[in-house]
N, CA, C and O atoms as a GROMACS GRO file, in nm:
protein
  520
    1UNK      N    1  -0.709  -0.506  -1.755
    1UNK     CA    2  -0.661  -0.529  -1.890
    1UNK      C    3  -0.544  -0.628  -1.887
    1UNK      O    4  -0.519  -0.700  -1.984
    2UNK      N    5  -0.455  -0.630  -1.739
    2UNK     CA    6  -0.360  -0.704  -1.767
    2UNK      C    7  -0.343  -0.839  -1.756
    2UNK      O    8  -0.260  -0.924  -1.790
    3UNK      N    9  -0.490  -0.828  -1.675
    3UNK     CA   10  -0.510  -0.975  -1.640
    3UNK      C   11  -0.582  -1.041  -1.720
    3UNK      O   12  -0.584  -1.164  -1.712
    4UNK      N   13  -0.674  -0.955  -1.835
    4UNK     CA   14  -0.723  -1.062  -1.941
    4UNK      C   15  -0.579  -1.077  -2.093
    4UNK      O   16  -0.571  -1.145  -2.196
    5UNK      N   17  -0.518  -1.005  -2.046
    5UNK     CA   18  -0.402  -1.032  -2.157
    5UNK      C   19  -0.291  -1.152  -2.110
    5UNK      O   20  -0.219  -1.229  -2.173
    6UNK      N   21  -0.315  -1.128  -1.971
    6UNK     CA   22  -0.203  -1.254  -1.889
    6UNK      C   23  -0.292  -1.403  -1.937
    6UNK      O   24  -0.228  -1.498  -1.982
    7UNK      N   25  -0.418  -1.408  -1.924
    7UNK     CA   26  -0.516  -1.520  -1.971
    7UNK      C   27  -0.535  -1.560  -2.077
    7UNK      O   28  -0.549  -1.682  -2.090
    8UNK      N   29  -0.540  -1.496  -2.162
    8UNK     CA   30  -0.565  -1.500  -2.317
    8UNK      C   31  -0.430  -1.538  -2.362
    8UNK      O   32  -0.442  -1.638  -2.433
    9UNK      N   33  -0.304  -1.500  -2.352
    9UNK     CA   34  -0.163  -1.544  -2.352
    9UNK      C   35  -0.120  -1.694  -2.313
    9UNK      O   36  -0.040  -1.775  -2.361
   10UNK      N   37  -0.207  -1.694  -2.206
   10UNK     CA   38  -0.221  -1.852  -2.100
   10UNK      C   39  -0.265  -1.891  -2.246
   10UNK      O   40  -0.188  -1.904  -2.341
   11UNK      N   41  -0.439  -1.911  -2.250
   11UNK     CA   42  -0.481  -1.977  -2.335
   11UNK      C   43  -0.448  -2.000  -2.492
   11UNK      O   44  -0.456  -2.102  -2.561
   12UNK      N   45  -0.425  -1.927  -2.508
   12UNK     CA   46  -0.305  -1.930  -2.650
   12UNK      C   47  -0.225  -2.040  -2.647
   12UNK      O   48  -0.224  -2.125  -2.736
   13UNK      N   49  -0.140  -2.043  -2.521
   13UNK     CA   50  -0.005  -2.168  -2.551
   13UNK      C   51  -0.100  -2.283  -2.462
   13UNK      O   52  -0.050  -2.363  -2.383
   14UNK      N   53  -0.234  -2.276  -2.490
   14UNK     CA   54  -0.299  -2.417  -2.415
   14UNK      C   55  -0.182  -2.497  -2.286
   14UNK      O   56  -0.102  -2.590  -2.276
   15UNK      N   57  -0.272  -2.322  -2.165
   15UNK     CA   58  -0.196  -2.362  -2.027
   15UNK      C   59  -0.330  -2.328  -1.995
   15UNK      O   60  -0.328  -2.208  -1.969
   16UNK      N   61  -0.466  -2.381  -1.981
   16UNK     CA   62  -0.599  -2.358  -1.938
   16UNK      C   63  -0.567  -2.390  -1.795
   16UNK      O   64  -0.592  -2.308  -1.706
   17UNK      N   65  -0.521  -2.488  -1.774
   17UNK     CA   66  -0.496  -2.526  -1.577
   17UNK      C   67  -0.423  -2.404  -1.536
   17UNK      O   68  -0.425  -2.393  -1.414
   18UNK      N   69  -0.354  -2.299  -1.604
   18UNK     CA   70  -0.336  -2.178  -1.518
   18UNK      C   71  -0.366  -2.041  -1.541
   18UNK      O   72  -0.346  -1.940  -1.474
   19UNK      N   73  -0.430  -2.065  -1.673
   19UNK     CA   74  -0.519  -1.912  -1.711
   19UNK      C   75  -0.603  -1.863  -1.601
   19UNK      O   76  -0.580  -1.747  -1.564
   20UNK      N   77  -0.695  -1.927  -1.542
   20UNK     CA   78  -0.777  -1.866  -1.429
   20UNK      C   79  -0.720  -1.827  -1.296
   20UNK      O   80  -0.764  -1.733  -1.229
   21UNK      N   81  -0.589  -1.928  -1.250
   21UNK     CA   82  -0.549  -1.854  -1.155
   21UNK      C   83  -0.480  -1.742  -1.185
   21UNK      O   84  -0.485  -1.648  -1.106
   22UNK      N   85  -0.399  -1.732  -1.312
   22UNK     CA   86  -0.315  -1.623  -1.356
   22UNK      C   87  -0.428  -1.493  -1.326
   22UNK      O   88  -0.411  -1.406  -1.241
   23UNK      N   89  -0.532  -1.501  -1.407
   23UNK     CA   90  -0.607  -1.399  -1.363
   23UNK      C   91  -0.670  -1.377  -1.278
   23UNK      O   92  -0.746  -1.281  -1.285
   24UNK      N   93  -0.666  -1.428  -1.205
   24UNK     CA   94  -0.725  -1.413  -1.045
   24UNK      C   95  -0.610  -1.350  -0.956
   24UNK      O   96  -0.654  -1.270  -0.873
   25UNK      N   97  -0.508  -1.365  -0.955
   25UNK     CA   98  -0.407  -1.318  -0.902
   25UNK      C   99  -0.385  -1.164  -0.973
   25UNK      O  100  -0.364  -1.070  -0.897
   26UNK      N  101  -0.389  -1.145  -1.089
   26UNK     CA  102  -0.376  -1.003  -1.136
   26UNK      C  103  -0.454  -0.915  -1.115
   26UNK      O  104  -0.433  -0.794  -1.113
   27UNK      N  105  -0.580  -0.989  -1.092
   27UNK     CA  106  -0.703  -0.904  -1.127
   27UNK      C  107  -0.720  -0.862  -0.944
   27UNK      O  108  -0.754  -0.754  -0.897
   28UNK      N  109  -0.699  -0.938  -0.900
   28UNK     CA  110  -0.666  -0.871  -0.706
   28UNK      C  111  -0.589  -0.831  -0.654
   28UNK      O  112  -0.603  -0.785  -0.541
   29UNK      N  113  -0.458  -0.832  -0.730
   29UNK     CA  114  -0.341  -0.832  -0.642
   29UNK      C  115  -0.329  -0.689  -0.567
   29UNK      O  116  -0.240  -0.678  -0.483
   30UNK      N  117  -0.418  -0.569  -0.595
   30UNK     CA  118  -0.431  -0.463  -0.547
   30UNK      C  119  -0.497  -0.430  -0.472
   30UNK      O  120  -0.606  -0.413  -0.527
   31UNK      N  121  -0.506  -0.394  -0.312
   31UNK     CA  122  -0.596  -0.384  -0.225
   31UNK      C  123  -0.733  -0.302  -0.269
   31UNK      O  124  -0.852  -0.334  -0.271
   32UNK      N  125  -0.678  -0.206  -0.297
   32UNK     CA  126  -0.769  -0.050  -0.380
   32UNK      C  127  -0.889  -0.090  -0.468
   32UNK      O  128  -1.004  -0.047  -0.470
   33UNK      N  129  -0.821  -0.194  -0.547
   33UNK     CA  130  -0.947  -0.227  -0.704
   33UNK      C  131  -1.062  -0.332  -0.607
   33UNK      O  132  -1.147  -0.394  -0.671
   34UNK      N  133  -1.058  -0.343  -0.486
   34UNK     CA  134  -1.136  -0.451  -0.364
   34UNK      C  135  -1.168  -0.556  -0.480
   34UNK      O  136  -1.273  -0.533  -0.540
   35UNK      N  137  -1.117  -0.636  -0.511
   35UNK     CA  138  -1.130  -0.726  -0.561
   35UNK      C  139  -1.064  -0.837  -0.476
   35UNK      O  140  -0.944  -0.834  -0.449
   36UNK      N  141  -1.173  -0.966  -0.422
   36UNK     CA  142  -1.127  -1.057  -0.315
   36UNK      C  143  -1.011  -1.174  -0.383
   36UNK      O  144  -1.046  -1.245  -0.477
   37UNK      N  145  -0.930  -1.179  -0.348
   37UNK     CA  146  -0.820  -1.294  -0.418
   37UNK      C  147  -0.927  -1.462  -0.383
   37UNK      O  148  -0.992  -1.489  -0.282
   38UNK      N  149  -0.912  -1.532  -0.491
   38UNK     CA  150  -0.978  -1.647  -0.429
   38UNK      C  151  -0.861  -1.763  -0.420
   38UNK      O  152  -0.881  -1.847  -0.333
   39UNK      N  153  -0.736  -1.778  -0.501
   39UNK     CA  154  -0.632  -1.885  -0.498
   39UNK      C  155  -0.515  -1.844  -0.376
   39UNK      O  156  -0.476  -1.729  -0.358
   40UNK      N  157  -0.486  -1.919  -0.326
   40UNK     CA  158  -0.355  -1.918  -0.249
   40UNK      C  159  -0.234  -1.827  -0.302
   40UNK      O  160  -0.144  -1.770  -0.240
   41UNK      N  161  -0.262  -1.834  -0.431
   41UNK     CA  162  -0.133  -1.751  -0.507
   41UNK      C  163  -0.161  -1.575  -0.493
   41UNK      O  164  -0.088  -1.485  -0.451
   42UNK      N  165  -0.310  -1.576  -0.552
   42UNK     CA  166  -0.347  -1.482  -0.540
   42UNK      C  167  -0.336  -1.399  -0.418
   42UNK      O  168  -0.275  -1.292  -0.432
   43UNK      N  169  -0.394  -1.433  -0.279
   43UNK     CA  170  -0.365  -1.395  -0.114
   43UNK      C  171  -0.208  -1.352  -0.123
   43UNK      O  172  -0.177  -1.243  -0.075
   44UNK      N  173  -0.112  -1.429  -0.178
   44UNK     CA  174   0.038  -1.438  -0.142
   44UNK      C  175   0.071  -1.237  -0.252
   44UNK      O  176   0.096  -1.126  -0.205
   45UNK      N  177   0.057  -1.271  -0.358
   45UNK     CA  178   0.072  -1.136  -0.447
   45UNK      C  179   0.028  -1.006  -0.360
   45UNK      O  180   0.094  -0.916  -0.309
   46UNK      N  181  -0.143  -1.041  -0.364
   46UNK     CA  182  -0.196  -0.928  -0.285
   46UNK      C  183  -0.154  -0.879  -0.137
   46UNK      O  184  -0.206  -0.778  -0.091
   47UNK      N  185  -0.049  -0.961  -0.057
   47UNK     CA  186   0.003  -0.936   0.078
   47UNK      C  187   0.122  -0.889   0.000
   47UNK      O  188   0.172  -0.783   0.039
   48UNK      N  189   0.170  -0.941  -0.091
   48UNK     CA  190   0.308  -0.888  -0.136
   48UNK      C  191   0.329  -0.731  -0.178
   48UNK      O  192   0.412  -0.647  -0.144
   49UNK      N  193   0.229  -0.729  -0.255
   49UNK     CA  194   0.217  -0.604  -0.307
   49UNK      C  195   0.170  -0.485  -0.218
   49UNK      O  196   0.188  -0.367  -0.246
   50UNK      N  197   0.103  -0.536  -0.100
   50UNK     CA  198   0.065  -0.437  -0.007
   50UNK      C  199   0.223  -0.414   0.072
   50UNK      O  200   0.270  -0.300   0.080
   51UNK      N  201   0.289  -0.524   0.125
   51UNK     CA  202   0.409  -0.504   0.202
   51UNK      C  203   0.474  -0.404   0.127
   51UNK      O  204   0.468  -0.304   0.199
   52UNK      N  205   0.525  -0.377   0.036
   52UNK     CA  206   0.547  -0.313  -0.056
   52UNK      C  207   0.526  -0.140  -0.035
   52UNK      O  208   0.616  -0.056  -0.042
   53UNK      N  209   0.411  -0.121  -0.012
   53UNK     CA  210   0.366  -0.003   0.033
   53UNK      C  211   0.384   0.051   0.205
   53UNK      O  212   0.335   0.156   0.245
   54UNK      N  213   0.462  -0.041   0.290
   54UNK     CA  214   0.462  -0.016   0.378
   54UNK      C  215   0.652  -0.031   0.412
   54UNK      O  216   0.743  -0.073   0.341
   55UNK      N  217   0.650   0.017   0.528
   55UNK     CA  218   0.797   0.062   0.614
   55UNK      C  219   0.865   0.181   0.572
   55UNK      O  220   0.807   0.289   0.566
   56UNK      N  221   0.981   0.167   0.544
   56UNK     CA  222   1.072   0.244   0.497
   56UNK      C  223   1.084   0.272   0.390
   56UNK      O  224   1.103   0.387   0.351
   57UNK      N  225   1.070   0.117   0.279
   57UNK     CA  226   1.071   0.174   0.176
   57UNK      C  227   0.889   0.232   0.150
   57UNK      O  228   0.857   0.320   0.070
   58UNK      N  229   0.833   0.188   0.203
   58UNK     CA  230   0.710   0.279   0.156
   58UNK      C  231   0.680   0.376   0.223
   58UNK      O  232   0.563   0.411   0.238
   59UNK      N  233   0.789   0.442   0.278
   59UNK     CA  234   0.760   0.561   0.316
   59UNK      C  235   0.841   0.636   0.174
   59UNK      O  236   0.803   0.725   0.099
   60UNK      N  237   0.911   0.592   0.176
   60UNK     CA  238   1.009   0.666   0.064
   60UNK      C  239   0.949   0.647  -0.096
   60UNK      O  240   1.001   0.701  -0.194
   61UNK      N  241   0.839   0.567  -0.097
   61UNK     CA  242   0.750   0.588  -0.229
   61UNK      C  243   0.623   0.667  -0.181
   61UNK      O  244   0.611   0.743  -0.277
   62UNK      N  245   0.563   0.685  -0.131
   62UNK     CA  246   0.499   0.755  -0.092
   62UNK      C  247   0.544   0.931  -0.101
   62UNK      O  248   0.494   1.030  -0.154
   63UNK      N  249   0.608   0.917  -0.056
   63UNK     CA  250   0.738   1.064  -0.059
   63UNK      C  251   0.700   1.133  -0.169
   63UNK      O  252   0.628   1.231  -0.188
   64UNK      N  253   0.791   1.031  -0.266
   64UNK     CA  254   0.804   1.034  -0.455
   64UNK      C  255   0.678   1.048  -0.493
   64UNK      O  256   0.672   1.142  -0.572
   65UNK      N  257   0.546   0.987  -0.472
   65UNK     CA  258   0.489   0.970  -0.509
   65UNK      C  259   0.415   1.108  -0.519
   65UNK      O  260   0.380   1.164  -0.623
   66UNK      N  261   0.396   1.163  -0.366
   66UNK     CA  262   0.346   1.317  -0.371
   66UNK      C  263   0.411   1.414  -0.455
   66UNK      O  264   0.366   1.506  -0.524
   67UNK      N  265   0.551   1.363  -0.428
   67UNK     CA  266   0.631   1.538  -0.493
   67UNK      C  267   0.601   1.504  -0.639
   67UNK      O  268   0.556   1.603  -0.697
   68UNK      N  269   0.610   1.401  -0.712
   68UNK     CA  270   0.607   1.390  -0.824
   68UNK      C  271   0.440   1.409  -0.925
   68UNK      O  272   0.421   1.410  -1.046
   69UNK      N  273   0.338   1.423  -0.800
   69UNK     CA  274   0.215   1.461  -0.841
   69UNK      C  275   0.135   1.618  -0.783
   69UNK      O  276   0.020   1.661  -0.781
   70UNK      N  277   0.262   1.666  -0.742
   70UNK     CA  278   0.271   1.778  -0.651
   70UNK      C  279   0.145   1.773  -0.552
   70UNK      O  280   0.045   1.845  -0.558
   71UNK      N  281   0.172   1.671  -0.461
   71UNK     CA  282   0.052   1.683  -0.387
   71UNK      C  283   0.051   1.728  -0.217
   71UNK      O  284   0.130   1.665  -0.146
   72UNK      N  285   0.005   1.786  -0.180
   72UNK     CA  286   0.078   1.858  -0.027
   72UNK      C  287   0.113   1.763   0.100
   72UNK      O  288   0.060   1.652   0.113
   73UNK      N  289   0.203   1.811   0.189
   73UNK     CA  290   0.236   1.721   0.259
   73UNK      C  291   0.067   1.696   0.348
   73UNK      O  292   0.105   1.624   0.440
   74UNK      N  293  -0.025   1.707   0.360
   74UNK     CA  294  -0.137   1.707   0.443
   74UNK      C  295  -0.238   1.587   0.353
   74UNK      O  296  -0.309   1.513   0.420
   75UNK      N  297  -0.239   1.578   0.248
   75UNK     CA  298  -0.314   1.493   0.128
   75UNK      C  299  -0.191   1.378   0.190
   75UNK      O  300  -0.221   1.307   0.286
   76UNK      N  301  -0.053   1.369   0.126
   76UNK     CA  302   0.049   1.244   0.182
   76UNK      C  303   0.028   1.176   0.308
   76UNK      O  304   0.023   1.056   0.333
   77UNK      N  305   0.012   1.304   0.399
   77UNK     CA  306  -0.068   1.236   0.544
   77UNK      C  307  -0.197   1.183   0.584
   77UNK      O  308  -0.214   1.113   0.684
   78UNK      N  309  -0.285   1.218   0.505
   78UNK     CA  310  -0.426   1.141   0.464
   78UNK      C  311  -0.411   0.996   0.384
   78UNK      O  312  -0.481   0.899   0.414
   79UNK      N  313  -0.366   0.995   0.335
   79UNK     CA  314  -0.327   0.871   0.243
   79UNK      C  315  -0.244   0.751   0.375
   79UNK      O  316  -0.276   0.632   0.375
   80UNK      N  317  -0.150   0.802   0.469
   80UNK     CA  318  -0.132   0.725   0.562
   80UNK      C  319  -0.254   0.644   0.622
   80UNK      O  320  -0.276   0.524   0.637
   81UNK      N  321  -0.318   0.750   0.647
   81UNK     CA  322  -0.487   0.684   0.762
   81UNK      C  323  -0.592   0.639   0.713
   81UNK      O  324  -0.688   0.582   0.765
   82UNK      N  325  -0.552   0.685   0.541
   82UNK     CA  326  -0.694   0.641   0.501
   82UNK      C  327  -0.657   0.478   0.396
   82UNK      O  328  -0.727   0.425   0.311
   83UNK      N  329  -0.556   0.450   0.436
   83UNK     CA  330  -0.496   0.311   0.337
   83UNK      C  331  -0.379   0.235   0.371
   83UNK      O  332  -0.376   0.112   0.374
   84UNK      N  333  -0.294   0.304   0.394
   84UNK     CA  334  -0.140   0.246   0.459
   84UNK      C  335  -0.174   0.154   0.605
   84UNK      O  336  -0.189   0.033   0.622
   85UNK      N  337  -0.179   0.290   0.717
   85UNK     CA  338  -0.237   0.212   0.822
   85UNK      C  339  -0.328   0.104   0.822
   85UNK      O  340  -0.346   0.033   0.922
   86UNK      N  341  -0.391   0.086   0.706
   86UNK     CA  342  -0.525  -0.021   0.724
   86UNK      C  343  -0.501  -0.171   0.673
   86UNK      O  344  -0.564  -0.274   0.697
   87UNK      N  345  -0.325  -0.133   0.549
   87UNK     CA  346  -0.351  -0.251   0.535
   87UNK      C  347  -0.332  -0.389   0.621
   87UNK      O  348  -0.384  -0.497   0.594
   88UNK      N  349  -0.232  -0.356   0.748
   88UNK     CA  350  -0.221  -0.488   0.832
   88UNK      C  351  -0.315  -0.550   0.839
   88UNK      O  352  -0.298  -0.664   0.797
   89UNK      N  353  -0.470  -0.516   0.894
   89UNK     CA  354  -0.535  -0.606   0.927
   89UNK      C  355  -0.633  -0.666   0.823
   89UNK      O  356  -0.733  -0.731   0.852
   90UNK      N  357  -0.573  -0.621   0.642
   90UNK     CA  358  -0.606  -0.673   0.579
   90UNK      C  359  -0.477  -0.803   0.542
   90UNK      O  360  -0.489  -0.866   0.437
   91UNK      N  361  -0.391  -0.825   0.610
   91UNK     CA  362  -0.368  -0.968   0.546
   91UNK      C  363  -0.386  -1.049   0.543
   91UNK      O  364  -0.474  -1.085   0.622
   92UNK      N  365  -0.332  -1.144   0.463
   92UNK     CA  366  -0.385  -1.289   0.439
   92UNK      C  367  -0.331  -1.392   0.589
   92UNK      O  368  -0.412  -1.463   0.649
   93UNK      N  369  -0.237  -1.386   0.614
   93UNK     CA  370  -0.108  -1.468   0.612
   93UNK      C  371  -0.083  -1.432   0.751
   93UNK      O  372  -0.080  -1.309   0.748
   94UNK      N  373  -0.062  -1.477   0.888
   94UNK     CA  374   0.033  -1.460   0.994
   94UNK      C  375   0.179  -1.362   0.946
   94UNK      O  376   0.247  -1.268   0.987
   95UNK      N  377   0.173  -1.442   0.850
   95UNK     CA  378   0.332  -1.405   0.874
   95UNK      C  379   0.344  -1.301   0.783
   95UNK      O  380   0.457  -1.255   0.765
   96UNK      N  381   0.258  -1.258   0.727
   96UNK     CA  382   0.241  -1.091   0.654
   96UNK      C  383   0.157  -0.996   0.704
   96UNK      O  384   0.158  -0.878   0.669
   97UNK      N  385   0.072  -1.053   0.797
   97UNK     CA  386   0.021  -0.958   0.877
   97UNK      C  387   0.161  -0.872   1.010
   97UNK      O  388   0.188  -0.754   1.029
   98UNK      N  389   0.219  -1.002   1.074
   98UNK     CA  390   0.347  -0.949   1.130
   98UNK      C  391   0.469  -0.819   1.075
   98UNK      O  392   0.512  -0.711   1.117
   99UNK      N  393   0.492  -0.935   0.923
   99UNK     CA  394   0.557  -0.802   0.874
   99UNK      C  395   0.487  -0.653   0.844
   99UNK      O  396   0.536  -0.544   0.816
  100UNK      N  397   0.363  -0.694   0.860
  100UNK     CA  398   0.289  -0.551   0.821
  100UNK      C  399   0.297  -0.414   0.944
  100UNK      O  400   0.340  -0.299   0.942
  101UNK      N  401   0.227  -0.503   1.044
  101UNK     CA  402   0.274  -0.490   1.176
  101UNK      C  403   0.375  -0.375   1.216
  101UNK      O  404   0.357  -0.257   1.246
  102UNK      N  405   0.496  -0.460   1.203
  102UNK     CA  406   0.614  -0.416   1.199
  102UNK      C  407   0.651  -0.305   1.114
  102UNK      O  408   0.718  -0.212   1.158
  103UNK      N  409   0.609  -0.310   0.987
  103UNK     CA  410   0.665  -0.192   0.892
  103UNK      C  411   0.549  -0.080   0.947
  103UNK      O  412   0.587   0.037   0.946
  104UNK      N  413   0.479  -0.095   0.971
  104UNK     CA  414   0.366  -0.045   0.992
  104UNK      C  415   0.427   0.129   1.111
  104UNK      O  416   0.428   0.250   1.090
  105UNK      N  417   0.465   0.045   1.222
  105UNK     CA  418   0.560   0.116   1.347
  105UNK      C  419   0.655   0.220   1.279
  105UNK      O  420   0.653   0.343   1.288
  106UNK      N  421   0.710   0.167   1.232
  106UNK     CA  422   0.817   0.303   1.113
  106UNK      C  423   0.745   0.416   1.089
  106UNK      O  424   0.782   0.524   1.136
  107UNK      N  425   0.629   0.403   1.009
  107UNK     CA  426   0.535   0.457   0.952
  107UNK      C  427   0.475   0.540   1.083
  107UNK      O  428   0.526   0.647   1.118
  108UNK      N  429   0.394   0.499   1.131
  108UNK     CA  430   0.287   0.567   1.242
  108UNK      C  431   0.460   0.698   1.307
  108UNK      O  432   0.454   0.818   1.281
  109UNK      N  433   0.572   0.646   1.374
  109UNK     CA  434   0.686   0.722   1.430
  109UNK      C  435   0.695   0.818   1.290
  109UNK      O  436   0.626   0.918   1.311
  110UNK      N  437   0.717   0.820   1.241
  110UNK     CA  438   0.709   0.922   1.094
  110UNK      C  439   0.601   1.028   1.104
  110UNK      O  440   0.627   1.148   1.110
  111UNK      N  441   0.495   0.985   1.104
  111UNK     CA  442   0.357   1.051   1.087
  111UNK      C  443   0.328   1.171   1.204
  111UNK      O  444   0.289   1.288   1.202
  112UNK      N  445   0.376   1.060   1.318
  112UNK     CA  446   0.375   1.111   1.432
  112UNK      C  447   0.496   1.264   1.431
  112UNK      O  448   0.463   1.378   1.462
  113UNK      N  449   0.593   1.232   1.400
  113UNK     CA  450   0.748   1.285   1.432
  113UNK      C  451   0.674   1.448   1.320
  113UNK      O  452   0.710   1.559   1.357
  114UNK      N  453   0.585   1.437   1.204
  114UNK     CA  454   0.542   1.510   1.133
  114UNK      C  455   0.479   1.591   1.185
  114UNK      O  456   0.507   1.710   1.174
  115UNK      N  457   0.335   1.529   1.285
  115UNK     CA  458   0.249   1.581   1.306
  115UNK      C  459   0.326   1.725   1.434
  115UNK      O  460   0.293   1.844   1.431
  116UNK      N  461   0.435   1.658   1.535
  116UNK     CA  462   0.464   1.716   1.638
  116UNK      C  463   0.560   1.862   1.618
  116UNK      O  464   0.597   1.946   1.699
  117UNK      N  465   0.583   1.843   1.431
  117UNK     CA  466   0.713   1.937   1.438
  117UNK      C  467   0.544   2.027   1.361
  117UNK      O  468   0.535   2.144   1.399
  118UNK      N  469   0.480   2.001   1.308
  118UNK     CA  470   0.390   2.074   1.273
  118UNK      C  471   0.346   2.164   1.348
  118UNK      O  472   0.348   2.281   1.308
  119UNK      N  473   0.304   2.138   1.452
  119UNK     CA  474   0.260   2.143   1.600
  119UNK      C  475   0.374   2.263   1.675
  119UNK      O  476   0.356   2.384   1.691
  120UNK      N  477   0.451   2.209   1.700
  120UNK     CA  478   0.608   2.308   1.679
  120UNK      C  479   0.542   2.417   1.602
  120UNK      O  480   0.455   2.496   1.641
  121UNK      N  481   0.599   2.406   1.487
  121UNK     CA  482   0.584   2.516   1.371
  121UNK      C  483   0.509   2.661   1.399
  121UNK      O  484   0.538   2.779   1.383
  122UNK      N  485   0.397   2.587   1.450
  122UNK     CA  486   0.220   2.673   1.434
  122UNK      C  487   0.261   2.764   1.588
  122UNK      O  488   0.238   2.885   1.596
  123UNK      N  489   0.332   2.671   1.719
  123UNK     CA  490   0.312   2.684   1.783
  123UNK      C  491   0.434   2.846   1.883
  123UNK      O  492   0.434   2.923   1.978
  124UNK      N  493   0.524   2.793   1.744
  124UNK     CA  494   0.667   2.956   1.717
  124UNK      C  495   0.566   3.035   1.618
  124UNK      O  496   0.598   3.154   1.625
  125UNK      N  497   0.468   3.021   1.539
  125UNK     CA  498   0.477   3.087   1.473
  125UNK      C  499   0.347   3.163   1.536
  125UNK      O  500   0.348   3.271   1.476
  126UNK      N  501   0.256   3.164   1.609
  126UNK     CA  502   0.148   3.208   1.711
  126UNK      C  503   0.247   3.283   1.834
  126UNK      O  504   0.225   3.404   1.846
  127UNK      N  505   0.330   3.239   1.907
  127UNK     CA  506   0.435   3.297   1.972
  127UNK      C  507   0.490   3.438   1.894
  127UNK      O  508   0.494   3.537   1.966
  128UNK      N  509   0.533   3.457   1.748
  128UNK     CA  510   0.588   3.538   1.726
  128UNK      C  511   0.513   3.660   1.691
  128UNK      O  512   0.569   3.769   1.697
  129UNK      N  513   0.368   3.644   1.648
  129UNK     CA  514   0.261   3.709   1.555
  129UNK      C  515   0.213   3.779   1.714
  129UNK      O  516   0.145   3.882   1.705
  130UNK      N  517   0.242   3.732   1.849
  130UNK     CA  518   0.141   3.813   1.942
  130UNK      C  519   0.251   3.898   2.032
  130UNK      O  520   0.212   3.975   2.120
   0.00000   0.00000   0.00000
């Protein structure tokens, strides 16, 4: 919707040379909706917007994102493996695949640091029950 309103807005103030990329860039900029970016601008948004979801701060939206849809910490940890982790080797760009990379490491030490105190947890709490 936002991208035929970003176009139609274009075309209104007769900017036709950038209505189509405008919407090409909106209409992909989200890994999820798999919609392939075809302009240079477009690739740049859609790496942007994925970086976004990754490191620190996307660990810390992710966070928000569960508690605020009350969703369990085990669904939050599915959402790591089934999308986060994947987007590096969807980027466009060297140099956003790197940063992806990189934020990426934060993330997996997190997941990990989760999985082990879990592990812990189960592993006092089988200890105490026998």
């Amino acid at each position: 919707m936002g991208a035929k309103i970003a176009k139609d807005y274009l075309l209104k103030l007769r900017k036709e040379c950038l209505a189509d990329d405008v919407y090409d860039a909106i209409l992909s900029h989200r890994f999820s909706k798999g919609v392939n970016p075809v302009t240079t601008e477009a690739k740049i948004l859609q790496d942007a917007d994925a970086l976004d979801a990754l490191g620190a701060i996307g660990l810390y939206r992710t966070i928000a994102h569960s508690v605020e849809h009350n969703k369990n910490m085990e669904t939050s940890i599915e959402h790591f493996y089934q999308k986060l982790f994947l987007l590096p080797n969807r980027m466009h760009f060297k140099i956003t695949k790197k940063m992806a990379k990189e934020r990426i490491k934060i993330m997996r030490m997190y997941v990990k640091e989760i999985e082990r105190e879990r592990q812990n947890i189960a592993n006092v709490r089988k200890e105490l029950l026998n």
